[in-house]
VEXSEDREN-173310 format. One record per residue: residue in one letter; y, z, x of N, C-alpha, C in turn. Coordinates in steps of 0.1 Angstrom, whole numbers, plus 5000, padded with zeros to 4 digits. Layout:
AYZXYZXYZX...
//
This chain:
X397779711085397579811095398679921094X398280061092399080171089399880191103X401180271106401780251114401980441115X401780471127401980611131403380671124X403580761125404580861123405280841130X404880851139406380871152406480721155X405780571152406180481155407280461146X406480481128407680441121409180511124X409080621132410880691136411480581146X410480601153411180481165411480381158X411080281150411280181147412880171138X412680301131414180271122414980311133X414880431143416180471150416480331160X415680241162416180111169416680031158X416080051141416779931138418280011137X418880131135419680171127420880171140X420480211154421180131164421479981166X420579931163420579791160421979761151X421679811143423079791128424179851130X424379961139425080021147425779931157X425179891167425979811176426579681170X425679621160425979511156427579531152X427579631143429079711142430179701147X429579811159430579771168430779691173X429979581179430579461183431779341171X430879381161432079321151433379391148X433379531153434779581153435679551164X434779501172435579491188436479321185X436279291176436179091181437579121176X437979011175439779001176440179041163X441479101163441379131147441979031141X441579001128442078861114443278881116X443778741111445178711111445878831096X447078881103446778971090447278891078X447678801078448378761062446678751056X446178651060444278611058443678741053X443678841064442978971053443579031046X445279081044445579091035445779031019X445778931023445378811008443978821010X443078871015441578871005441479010999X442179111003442179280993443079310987X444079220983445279270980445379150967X445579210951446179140943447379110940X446978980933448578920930449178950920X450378970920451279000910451278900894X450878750900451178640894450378500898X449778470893449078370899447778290890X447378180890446278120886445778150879X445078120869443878220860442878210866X442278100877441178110889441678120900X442478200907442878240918441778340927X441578280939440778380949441478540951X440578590954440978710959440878850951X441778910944441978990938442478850922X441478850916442378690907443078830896X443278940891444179020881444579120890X446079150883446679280891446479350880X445579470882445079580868445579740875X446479730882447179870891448679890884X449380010881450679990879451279990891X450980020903451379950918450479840922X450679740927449179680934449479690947X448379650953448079660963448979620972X449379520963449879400975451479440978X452079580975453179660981452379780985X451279820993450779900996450379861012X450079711015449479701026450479721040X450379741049450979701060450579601073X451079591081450379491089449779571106X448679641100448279701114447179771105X445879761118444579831112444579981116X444580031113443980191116443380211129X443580311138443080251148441380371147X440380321157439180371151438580471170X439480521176439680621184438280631196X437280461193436480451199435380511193X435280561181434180551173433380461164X432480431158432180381149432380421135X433380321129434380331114434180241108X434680221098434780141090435880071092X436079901089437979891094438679851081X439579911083440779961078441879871079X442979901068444279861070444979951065X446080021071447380121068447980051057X447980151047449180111038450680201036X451080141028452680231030452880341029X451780421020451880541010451080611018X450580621031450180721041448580681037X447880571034446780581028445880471033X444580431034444180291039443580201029X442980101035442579961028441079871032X440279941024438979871031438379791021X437879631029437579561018436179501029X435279531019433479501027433579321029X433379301039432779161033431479141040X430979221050429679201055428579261049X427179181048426279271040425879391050X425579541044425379651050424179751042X423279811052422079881050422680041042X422380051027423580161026423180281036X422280301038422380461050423480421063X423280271071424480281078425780301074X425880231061427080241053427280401053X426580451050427180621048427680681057X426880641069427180721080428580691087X428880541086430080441086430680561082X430880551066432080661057432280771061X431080821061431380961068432480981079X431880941089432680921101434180881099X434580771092435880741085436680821081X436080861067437081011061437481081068X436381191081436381251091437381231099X437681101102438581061114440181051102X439880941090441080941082441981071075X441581191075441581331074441981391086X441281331100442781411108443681361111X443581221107444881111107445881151098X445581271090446581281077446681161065X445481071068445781001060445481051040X445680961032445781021021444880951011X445380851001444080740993443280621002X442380650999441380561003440880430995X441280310993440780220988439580120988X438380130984437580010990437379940979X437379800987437379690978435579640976X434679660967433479640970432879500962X432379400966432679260960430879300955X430679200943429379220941428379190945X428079120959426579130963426579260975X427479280971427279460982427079570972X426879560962426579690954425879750955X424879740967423579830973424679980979X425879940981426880040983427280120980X427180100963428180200951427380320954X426280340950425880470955426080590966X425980540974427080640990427880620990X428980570984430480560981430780690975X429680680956430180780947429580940955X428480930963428081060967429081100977X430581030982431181030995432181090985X432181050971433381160969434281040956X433780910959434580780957434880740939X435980720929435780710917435980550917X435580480901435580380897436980400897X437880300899439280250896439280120888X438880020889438979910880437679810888X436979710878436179600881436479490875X436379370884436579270881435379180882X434679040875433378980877433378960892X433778970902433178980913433479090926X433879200922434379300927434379450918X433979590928434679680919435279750933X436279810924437679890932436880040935X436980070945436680220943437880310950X437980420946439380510954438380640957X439280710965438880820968440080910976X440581050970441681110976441181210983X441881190995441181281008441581431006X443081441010443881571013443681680999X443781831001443581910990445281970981X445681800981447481810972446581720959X447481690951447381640941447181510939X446581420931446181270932447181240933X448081100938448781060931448680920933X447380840938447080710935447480630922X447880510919447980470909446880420903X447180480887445980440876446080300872X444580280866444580150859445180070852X445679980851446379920838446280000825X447379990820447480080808447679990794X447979880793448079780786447979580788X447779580778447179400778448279370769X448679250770449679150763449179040752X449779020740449578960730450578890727X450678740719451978710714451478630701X452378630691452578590682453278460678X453778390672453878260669454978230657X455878240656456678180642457378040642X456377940642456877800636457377790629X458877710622459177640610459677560612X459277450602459477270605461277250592X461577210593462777120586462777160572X461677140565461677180558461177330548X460877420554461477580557459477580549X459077500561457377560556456877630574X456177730575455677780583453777760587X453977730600452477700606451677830607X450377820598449677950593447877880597X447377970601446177940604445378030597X444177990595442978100589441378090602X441178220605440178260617439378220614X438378190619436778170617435878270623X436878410630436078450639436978610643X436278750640437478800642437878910628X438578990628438979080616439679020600X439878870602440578820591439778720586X438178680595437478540591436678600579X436478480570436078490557436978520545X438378590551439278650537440078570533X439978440535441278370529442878370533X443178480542444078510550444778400556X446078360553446778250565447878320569X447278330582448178440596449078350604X450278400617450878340623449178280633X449378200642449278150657449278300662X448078320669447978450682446878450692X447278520699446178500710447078590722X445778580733446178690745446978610755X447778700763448478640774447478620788X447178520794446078490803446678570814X446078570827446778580841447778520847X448678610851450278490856450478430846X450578400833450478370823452178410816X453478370819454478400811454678470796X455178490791454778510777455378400767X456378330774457078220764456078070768X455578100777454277980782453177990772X452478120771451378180761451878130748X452878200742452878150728453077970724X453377890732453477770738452077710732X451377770748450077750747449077780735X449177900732447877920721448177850706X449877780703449877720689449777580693X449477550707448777400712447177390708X447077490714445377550711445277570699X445277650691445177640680444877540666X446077450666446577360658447077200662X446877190674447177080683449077070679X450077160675451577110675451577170683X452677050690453577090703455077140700X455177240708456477360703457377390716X458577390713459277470727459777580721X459677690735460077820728461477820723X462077890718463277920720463678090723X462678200717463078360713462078430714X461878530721461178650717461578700703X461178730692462578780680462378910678X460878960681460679150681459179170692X459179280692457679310699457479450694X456179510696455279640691454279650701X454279770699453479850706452279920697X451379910704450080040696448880020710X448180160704447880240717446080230715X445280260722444080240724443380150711X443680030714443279900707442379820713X442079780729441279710733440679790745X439479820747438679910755439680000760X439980060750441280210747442580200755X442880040758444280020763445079960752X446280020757447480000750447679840749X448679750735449279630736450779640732X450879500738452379490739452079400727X452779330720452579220707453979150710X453979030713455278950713455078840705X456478850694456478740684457078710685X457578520691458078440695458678330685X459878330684460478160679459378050681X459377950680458677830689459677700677X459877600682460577500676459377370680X458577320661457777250664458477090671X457677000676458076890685457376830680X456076840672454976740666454676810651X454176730637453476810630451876720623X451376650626450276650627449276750632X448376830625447876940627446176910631X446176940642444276890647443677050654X442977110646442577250639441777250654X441877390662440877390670439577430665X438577350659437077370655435977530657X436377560670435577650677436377770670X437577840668438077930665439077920648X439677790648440477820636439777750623X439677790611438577800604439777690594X440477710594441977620587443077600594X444077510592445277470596446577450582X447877510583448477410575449977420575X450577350572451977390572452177480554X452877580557452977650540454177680541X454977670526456077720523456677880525X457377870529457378030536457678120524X457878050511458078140499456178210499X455478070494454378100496453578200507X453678200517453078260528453278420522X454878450522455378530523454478690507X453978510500454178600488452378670486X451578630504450078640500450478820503X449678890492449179030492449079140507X448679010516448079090529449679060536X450778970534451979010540452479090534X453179080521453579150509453179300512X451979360514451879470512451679550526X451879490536451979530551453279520553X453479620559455279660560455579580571X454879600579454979530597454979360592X454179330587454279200590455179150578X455579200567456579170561458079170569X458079250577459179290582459279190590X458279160600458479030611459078910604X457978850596458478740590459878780583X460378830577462078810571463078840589X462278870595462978810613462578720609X461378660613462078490615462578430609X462178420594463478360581464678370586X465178510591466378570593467278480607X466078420614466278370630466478240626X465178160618465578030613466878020602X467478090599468678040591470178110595X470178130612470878160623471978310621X470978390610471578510612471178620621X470278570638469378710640469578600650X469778690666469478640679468478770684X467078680687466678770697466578790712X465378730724465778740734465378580738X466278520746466178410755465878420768X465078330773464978330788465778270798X465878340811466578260823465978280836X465378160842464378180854465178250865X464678340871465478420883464778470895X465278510904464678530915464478710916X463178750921463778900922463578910937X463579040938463479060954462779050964X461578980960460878910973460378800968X461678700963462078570967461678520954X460378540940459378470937460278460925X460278340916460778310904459878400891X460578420881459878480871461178510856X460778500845461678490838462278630834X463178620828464478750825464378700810X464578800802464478780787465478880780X466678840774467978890772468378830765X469378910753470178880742471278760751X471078620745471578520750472978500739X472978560726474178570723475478700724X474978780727475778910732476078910746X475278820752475578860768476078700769X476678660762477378510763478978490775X479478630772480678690781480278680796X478678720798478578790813478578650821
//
């Protein structure tokens, strides 16, 4: 049965009141405990590799020194709600599902009101079964800032001064591996998978640094993974840098001491195509070290570290200024005085 003209108006302007009040009634209800909503929009510095919330901090500020503890206030209109953050700017993280035209009108009204508030970046947190959103966001003015599998970040700068929200992560972390056992042979692996599988190549131990993820834990971890030997760190012994390498971000490369604790070698199947312990004369003498300056150079560090002429950096667990432990990495024999 076809439906008039003028019924179908009526019908949306009741539902869109409808979604309207519903609104407001859920803006009116008590406001969340703030620690509770701030720990659902705000990432962690450090934490879990499955951590709720924000599970990566991909900001060179995050969030989580931006929030404050008080909502925006919404002057008796219908808004969107908010949280004040430090930098004169707010904090909106969706969790209810929303019809995007109400949604627009929401924003609208927001910016409107957050623009005479002087306020400045606009944050929304948009989790992915609301993506019926992204569209009136980007027509509101809104850029991608970073996505995560179940969220994308969107920003948007109100005032006609210059951005100065913080950009994306700029780099990802890597670490490297230099085992030697007693008898001056080094743990070398060959890929199965990757820019070196197929060529006969025996490389250090590497792999990426996870989430909250240490870097003297990582290199730990991936020559466990790898090879099944268990190792304690002892050194950072160098690091490098190079620049749009993985979806055009920068790496950090950390090549670590490690002191094996086991040498039975049980190959991870899925990734390492060989395992072995090799004479470091040998290693040293394959073409693809030999004729690479960089990794020639690393390895005579570790030679240089394993035969106690070369300190690099050691760790010491410490506290920084809001309270949380995290490691310090420093010339442990130069700074032996302090």
């Amino acid at each position: 049965m076809m439906m008039s003209s003028r019924a179908s108006k009526l019908v949306s302007s009741s539902l869109l009141a409808a979604s309207k009040l519903l609104l407001k009634s859920s803006s009116s209800a008590p406001p969340l405990q703030t620690t509770a909503l701030v720990g659902s929009m705000v990432p962690k510095v450090q934490g879990p590799k499955h951590s709720s919330g924000f599970p990566r901090s991909y900001m060179s500020a995050t969030l989580a020194s931006l929030a404050k503890e008080e909502e925006v206030p919404s002057k008796g209109i219908n808004t969107l709600r908010a949280i004040e953050d430090q930098h004169g700017g707010v904090i909106v993280n969706i969790e209810n599902p929303m019809d995007s035209s109400v949604f627009s009108s929401l924003l609208e009204a927001s910016i409107s009101q957050w623009r005479e508030q002087g306020k400045k970046g606009v944050w929304i947190k948009l989790p992915r079964e609301h993506s019926n959103l992204v569209d009136s966001a980007v027509k509101a003015g809104f850029r991608f800032h970073h996505a995560e599998p179940d969220y994308l970040m969107l920003v948007n700068w109100i005032p006609n001064t210059p951005d100065t929200l913080p950009a994306n992560a700029s780099h990802r972390v890597a670490v490297g591996a230099f085992v030697m056992n007693a008898n001056r042979e080094v743990l070398v692996v060959q890929e199965s998978n990757g820019r070196f599988s197929g060529q006969g190549i025996w490389k250090l131990p590497t792999g990426g640094v996870d989430e909250g993820e240490d870097i003297c834990t990582a290199a730990v971890r991936e020559v466990k993974e790898e090879t099944g030997i268990d190792t304690k760190f002892v050194e950072v012994i160098a690091f490098k840098e190079r620049h749009k390498s993985f979806f055009r971000k920068s790496e950090l490369f950390f090549i670590c001491m490690l002191q094996p604790h086991s040498f039975k070698i049980q190959r991870q199947v899925s990734e390492i195509e060989a395992a072995q312990w090799m004479a470091i004369e040998d290693y040293m003498a394959q073409p693809f070290v030999r004729e690479n300056e960089l990794f020639d150079f690393l390895t005579k560090i570790g030679l240089s570290k394993f035969n106690g002429k070369y300190s690099g950096f050691s760790t010491v667990l410490s506290s920084t200024s809001s309270c949380k432990k995290s490691y310090f990495y420093f010339n442990n024999n130069d700074a032996g005085h302090i």
